[in-house]
N, C-alpha and C positions, 0 to 999 in steps of 0.2 A: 203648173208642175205636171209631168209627165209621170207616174208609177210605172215600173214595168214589172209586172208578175211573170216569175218563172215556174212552171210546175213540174213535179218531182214523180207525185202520185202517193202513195201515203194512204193509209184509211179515209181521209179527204174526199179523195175521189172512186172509193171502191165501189163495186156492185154485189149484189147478191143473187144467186144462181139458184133458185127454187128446186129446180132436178139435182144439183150437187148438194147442196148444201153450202157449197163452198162460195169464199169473196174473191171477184175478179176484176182486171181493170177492160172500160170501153172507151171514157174517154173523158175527159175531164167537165166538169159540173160548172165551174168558176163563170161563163157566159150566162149560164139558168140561174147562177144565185145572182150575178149582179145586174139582169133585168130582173127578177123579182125584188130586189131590193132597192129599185130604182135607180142608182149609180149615175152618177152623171159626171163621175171625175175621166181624167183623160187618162187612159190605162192600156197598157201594152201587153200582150200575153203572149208569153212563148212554151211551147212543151218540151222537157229536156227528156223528159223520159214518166214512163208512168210505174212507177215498182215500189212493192213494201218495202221501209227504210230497212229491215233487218237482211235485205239483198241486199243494198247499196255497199260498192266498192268502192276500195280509197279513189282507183280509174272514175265510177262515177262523181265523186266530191267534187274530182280534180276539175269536172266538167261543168260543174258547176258553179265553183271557183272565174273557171275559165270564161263561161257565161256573165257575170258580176261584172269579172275585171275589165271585159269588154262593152258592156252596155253604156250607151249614151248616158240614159239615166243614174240620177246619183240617189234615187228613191227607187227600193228595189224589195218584192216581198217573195218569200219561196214559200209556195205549200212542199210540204215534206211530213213523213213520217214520223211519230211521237216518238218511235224508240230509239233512233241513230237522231235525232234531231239536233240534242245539245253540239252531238262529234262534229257534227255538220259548221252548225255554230261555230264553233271554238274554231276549226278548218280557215273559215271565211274572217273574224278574229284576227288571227293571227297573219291576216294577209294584209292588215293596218290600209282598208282602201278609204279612200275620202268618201265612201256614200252611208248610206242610212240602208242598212239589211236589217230587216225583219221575218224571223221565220214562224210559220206556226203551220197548224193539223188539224185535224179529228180526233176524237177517241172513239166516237161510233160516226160511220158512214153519213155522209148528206144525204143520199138516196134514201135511209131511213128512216127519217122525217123527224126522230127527236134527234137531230147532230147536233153536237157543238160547234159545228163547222161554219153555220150559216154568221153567226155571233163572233167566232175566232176571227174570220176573215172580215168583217166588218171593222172590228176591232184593231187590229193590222193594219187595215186602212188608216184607220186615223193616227193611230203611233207612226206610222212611216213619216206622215205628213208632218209632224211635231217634234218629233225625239233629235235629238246632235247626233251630228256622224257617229255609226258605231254598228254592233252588230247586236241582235237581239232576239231573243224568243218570247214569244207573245202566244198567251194558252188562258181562255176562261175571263179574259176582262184585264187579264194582267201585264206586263211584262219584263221580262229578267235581261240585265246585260250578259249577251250568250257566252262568257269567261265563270259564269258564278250562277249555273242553272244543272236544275237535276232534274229528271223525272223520277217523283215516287211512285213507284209500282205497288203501292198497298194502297195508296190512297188516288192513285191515280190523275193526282195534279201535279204540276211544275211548280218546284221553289226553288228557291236560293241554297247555294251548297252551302253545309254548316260548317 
């Protein structure tokens, strides 16, 4: 089985600018996390763009969409950002395609060494490889069919809409 990760950019793969203060993107982390995590699956990576999901345009979605609908692969994981993530979901959803999407993030940067990003994306791995066709958000060990996910912004994890 082939994965192919597409990347978005997202807190995932942000940086931190010691002179600014501010978080920027250079380029994506996803090669450094999966040699340090030994990875030995066969895995494709394409960059579709690197920007915080609260930039992302319905144009960008559609590109991402577009990306999916065309990939060889029927095993497909996006990093994307925590905040537009569910939109993104439900987007891909509702496009009823025959593969197994799985999407997940950060909520603090990889480059900061406590991320949940190292653990999400592991984690993603193995849902991709296991779950039925469908689309999904996968955040913290868990994951939501992406029609019936929220992010709480108090508590800062993904559940199930009530």
């Amino acid at each position: 089985m082939t994965i192919r990760i597409l990347i978005t950019g997202g807190t995932f793969d942000k940086e931190y600018d010691m002179m600014t203060g501010k978080l920027y993107f250079k380029d994506t982390h996803l090669p450094e996390i999966f040699e340090i995590g030994r990875c030995n699956l066969d895995i494709k990576i394409r960059n579709l763009m690197m920007i915080d999901s609260l930039e992302m345009t319905d144009s960008d979605r559609e590109l991402i969409l577009h990306n999916v609908r065309e990939a060889e692969e029927d095993n497909i994981i996006i990093t994307h950002g925590t905040d537009t993530m569910a939109q993104t979901g439900q987007l891909l959803a509702d496009a009823n395609l025959e593969k197994v999407i799985v999407l997940t993030g950060a909520m603090i940067p990889y480059k900061f060494g406590a991320s949940d990003a190292f653990f999400n994306l592991g984690s993603s791995l193995a849902f991709v490889q296991c779950l039925p066709v469908g689309v999904y958000i996968s955040m913290h060990g868990r994951y939501f069919p992406a029609y019936n996910v929220e992010k709480n912004r108090d508590t800062g994890f993904f559940e199930a809409r009530s």
